[in-house]
C-alpha positions in Angstrom: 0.0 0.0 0.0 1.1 3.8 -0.8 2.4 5.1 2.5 1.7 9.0 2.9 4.3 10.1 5.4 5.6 13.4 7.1 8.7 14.8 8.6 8.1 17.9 11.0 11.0 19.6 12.1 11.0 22.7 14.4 13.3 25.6 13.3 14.1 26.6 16.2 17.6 24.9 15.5 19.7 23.3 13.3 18.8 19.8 12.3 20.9 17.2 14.5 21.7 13.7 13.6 19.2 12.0 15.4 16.6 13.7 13.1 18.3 13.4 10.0 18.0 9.6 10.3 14.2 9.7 11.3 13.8 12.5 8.1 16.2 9.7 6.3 14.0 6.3 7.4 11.2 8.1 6.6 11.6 8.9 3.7 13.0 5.7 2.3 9.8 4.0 3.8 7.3 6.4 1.6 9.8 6.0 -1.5 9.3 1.8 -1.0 5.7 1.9 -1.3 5.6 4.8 -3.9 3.8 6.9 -1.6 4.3 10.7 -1.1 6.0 12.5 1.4 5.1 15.6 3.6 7.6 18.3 4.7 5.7 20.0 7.4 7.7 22.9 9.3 6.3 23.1 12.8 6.9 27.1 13.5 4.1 27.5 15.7 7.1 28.9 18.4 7.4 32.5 16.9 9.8 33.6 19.4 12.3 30.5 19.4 11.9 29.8 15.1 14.4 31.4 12.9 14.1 31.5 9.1 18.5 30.7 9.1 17.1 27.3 10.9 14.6 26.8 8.1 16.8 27.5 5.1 19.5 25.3 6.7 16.9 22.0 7.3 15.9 22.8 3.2 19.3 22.6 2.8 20.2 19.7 4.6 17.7 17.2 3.0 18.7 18.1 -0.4 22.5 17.6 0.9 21.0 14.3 1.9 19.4 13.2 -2.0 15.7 13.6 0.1 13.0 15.6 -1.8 9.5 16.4 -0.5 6.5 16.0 -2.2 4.4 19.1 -0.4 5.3 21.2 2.0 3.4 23.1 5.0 4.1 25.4 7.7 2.1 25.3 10.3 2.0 29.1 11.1 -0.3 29.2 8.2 -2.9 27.1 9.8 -3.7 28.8 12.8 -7.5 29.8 12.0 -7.7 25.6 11.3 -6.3 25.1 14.6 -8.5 27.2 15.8 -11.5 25.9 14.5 -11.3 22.0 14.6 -9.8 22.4 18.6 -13.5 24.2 19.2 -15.3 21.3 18.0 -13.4 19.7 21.0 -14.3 22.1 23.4 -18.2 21.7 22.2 -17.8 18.3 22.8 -16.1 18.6 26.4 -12.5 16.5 25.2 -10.8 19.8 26.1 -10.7 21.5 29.7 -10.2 24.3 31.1 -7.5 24.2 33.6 -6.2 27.3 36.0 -3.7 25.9 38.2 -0.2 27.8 37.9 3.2 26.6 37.0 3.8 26.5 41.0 1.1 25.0 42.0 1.1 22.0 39.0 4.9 21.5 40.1 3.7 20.9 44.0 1.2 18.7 43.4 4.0 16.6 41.5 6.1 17.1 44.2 3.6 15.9 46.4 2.4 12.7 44.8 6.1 11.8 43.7 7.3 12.4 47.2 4.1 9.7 48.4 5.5 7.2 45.9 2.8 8.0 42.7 2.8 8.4 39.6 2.3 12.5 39.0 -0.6 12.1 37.0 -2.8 15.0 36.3 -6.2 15.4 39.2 -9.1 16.4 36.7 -9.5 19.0 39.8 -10.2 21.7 36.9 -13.5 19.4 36.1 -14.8 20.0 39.5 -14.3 24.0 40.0 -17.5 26.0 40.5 -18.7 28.8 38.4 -17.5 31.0 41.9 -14.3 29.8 41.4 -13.9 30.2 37.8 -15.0 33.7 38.5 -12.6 34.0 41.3 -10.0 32.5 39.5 -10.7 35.4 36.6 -11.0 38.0 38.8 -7.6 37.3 40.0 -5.9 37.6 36.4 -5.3 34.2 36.1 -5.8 32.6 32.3 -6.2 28.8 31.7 -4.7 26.6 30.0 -6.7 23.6 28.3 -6.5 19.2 28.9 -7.5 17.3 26.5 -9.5 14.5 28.2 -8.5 11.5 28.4 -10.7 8.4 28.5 -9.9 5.9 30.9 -9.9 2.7 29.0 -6.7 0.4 27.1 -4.7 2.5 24.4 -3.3 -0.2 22.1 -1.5 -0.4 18.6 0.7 -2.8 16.6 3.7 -0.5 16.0 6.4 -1.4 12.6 9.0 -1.3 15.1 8.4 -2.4 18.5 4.9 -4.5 18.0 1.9 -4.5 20.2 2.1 -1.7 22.3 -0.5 -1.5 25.2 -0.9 1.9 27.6 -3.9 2.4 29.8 -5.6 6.2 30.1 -5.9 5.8 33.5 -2.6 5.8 34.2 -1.5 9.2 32.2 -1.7 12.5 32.7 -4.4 14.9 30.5 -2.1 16.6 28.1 -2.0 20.3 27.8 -2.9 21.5 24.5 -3.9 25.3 24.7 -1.4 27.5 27.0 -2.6 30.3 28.6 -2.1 32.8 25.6 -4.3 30.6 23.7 -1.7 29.1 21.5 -2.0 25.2 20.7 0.9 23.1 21.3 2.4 20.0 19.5 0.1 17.5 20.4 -3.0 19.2 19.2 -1.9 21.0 16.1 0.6 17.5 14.9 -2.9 15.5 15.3 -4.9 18.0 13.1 -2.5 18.2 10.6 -2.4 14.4 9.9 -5.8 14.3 9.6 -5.7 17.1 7.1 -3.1 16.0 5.2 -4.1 12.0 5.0 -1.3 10.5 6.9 -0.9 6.7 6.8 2.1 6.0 8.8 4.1 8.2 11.5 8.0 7.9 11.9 9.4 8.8 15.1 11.9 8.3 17.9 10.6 6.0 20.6 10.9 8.5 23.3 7.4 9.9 21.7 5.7 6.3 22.7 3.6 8.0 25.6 2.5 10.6 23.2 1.6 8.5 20.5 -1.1 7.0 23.2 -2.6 10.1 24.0 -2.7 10.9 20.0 -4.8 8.2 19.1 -7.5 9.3 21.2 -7.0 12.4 19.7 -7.4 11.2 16.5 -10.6 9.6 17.7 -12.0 12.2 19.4 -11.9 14.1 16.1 -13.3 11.2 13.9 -10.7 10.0 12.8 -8.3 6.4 12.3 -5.5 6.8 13.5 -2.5 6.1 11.4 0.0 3.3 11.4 3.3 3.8 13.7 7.2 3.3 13.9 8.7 4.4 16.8 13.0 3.8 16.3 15.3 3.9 18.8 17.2 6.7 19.8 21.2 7.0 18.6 23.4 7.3 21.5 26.9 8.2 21.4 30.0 5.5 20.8 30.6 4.7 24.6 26.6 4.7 24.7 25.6 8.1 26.1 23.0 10.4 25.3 23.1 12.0 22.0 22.6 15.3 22.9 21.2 17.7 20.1 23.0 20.6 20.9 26.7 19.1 20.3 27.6 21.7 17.6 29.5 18.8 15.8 26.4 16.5 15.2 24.4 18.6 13.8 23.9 18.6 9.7 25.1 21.7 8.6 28.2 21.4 10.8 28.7 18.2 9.0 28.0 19.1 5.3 29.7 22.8 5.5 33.6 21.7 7.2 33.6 18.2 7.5 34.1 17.2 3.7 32.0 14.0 3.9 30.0 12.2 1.1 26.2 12.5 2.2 26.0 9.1 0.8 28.5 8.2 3.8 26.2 9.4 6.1 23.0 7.6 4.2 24.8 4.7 4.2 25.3 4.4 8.0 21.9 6.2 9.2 19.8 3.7 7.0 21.7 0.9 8.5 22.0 1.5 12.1 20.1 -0.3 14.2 19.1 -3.0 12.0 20.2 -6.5 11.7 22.1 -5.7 8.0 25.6 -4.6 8.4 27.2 -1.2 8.5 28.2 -1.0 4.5 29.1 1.7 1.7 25.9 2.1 0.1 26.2 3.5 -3.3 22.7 5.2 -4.1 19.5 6.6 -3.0 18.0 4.0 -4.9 20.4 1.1 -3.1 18.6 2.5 -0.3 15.3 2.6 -1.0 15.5 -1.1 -2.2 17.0 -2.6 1.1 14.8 -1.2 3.7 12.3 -3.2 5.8 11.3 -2.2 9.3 11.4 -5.8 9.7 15.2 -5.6 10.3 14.9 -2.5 13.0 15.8 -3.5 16.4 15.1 -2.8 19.7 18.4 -2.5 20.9 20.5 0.7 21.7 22.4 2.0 18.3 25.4 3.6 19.1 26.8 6.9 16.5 30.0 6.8 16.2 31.5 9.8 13.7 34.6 7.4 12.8 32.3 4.8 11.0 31.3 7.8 9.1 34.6 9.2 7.6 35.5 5.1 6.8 31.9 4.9 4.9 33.2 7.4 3.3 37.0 6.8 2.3 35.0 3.5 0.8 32.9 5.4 -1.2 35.3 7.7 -2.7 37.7 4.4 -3.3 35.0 3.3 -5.9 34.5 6.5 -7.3 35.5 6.8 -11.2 37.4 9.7 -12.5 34.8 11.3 -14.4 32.4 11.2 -11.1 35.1 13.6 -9.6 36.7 15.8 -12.3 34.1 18.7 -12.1 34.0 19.1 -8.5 38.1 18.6 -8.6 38.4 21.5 -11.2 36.1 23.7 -8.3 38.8 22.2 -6.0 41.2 24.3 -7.6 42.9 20.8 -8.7 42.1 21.4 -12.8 44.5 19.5 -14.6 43.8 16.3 -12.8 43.7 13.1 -14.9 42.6 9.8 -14.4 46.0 8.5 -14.0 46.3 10.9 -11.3 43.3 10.4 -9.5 43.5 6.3 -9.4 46.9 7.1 -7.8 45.7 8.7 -4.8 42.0 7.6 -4.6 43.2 4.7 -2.3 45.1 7.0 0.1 41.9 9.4 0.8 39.6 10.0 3.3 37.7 13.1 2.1 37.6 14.2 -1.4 39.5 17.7 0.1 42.7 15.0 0.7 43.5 15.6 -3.0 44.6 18.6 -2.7 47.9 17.4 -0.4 48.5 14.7 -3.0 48.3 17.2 -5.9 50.7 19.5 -3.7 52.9 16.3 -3.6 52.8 15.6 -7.5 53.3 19.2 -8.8 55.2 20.8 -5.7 56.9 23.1 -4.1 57.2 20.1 -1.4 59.2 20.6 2.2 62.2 17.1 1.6 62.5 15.3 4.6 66.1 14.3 3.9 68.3 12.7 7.5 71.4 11.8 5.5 72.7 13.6 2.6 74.9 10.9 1.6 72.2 8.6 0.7 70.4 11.0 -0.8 72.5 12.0 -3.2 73.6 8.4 -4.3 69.7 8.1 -5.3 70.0 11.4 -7.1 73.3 9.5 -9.1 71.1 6.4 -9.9 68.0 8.4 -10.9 67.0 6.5 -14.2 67.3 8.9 -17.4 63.4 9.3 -19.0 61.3 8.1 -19.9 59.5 6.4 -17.3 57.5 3.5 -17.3 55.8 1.4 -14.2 58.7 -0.1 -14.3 61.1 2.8 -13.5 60.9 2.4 -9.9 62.1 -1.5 -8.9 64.6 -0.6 -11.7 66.0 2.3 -9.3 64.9 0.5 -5.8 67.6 -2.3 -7.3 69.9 0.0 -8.3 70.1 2.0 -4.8 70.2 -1.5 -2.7 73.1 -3.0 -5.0 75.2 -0.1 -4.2 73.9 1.3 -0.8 72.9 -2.5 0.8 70.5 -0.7 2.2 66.5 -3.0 1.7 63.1 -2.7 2.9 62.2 0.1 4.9 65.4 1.5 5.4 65.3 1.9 1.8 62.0 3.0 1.0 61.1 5.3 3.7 64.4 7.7 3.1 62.9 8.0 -0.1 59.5 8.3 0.3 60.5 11.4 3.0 63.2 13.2 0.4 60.6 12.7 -2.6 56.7 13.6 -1.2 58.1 15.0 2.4 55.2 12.6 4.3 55.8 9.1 5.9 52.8 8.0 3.9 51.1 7.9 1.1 50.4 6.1 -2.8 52.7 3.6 -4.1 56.3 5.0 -5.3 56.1 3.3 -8.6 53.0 5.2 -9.0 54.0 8.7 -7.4 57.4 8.5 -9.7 55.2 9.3 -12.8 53.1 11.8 -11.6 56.1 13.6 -10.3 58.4 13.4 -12.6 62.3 12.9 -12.9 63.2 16.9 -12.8 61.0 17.5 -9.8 62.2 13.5 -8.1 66.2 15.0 -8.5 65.5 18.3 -7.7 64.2 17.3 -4.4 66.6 14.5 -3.5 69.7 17.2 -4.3 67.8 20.2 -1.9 69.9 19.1 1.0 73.1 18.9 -1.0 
């Protein structure tokens, strides 16, 4: 069946890792069954929203290869709000409540402190017109419950199966403030009405709200939708993942990291299944390999490092021609394919090129500890031209009359030619070097 999904970010910050992958899963779910996907920007929070924090979470999905087949803003839905939350005051699923911040935080004090569960008294239900007036006189504005009946709350969830809460045992969620303003719960519930959602996506620590949803979605008329609530990322040694670590969030990532986003897609549509944490190649790779079925229930645990390796694999398979453009915008234009199968194997990030292209066309710092040997390899430095060939010719050469082998041989030379410790294979480096740049460097010490 065609899924109709949504992803609802707030812009009140940039979007973090955590909600990339739920924007990620979700999206590859809708794309299985060929359904359409809802980009709904919950800005409801004028003071905390910032249009920066919108243009960046645009930004960020289409780093990510995720489009969006509508988009919504829920500040342009108030006067909806508005009018399908009376329909629930006519019908008495929404209270009026006048208790203040203090006085709510006693009560949980006080039941907590008796060993209860700080569930919500209904003792709003009971006031007396007096009272209300009383309560009005004062200044004091209410905030609104929505009324929860007291009966099992069940579902079969695509992730963590049957799910059972009972109302008794929760709280009345708030879901007018004071000001008048609806919060999440209310306005999310109307808008997946209005918009025909099938299936929600979220992170399990919205379970509890989930149950008091579906009555919602009763209360209004409604069927509720289907559910998948994933397990939240934590970090490498298992900690929280907390949202406002600058480094985890996407634009971070995407603007000074240098990663592939298909790194990042391949590990965020893998983690926390049973499949194994693999380059994936496409969108479309993606799309094909996902199943719910394989989520589990156990903690995932984010680890940056399996990111940049995702990503050193991709760029490993990478032809020439997927690179050449963005190279030339590099600043690395006269790259060939010889070149670039040289050093593909010795990169992490595409922006590594750049030190290997320093190596191959210079100036380069020679690391040179004896002069001696150094300039013996300058004297056996094969005439041109050069073939793949060149280099065990030389090697040979420098060992017959130096009885110098292995590392001691190579690594003096690897240092005096590229200056690093590291790198592509000599027999390949030699040609893109070349011999006038190879002597002048093994001679700068003379």
């Amino acid at each position: 069946m065609s899924a109709a999904t949504r992803f609802a970010p707030s812009p009140t910050g940039f979007l973090h890792i955590g909600n990339a992958r739920t924007a990620l899963i979700t999206w590859l779910y809708v794309r299985k069954t060929g359904g359409t996907f809802l980009l709904r920007i919950d800005d409801t929070d004028v003071e905390r929203s910032r249009d920066e924090c919108t243009e960046a979470i645009f930004e960020d999905l289409k780093w990510l290869g995720l489009d969006w087949d509508r988009l919504e803003y829920q500040s342009k839905r108030l006067d909806r709000y508005e009018e399908a939350i009376k329909t629930l005051k006519d019908s008495g699923r929404i209270y009026r409540c006048y208790e203040t911040p203090e006085e709510l935080a006693l009560k949980r004090k006080s039941l907590l402190g008796r060993g209860l569960p700080p569930i919500y008294d209904r003792a709003s239900l009971s006031l007396s017109d007096e009272k209300i007036a009383a309560y009005e006189k004062e200044g004091r504005k209410p905030h609104w419950r929505f009324k929860l009946l007291h009966e099992p709350i069940t579902w079969t969830d695509d992730v963590r199966g049957d799910v059972a809460f009972d109302g008794a045992t929760m709280s009345d969620p708030v879901v007018l403030r004071e000001d008048g303003t609806p919060l999440y719960h209310i306005c999310s519930v109307i808008d997946d009405i209005d918009f025909g959602i099938t299936h929600i996506v979220r992170g399990e620590d919205h379970v509890a709200n989930t149950a008091c949803h579906i009555q919602m979605f009763e209360a209004f008329g409604a069927k509720p939708p289907g559910f998948a609530h994933i397990t939240l990322l934590s970090g490498k040694e298992g900690e929280k993942l907390s949202k406002r670590i600058g480094s985890l969030n996407l634009r971070d990532l995407r603007e000074t990291t240098g990663l592939e986003p298909m790194a990042l897609v391949s590990l965020l549509s893998r983690i926390g299944t049973s499949d194994p944490i693999e380059a994936v190649e496409t969108l479309d790779e993606a799309i094909a390999n996902f199943d719910f079925s394989k989520f589990s229930r156990s903690l995932p645990k984010f680890n940056i490092e399996d990111v940049y390796r995702l990503n050193a694999k991709i760029l490993h398979g990478l032809a020439f021609d997927d690179v050449k453009d963005r190279l030339a915008a590099m600043g690395v234009t006269d790259a060939d394919e010889a070149f670039w199968l040289t050093v593909r194997p010795n990169i992490e990030k595409l922006s590594d090129v750049k030190e290997w292209w320093q190596v191959a066309n210079g100036p380069v710092e020679p690391v040179i500890e004896d002069t001696e040997f150094a300039a013996v390899a300058a004297e056996l430095l094969p005439q041109t031209p050069w073939t793949e060939e060149t280099w065990m010719e030389w090697a040979n050469a420098i060992k017959e009359k130096t009885g110098r082998k292995g590392k001691d041989l190579f690594m003096p030379l690897r240092a005096a030619i590229t200056g690093q410790n590291h790198g592509p294979e000599l027999k390949d480096l030699l040609l893109l070097i070349g011999r006038d740049r190879v002597l002048k460097r093994l001679q700068s010490a003379a």
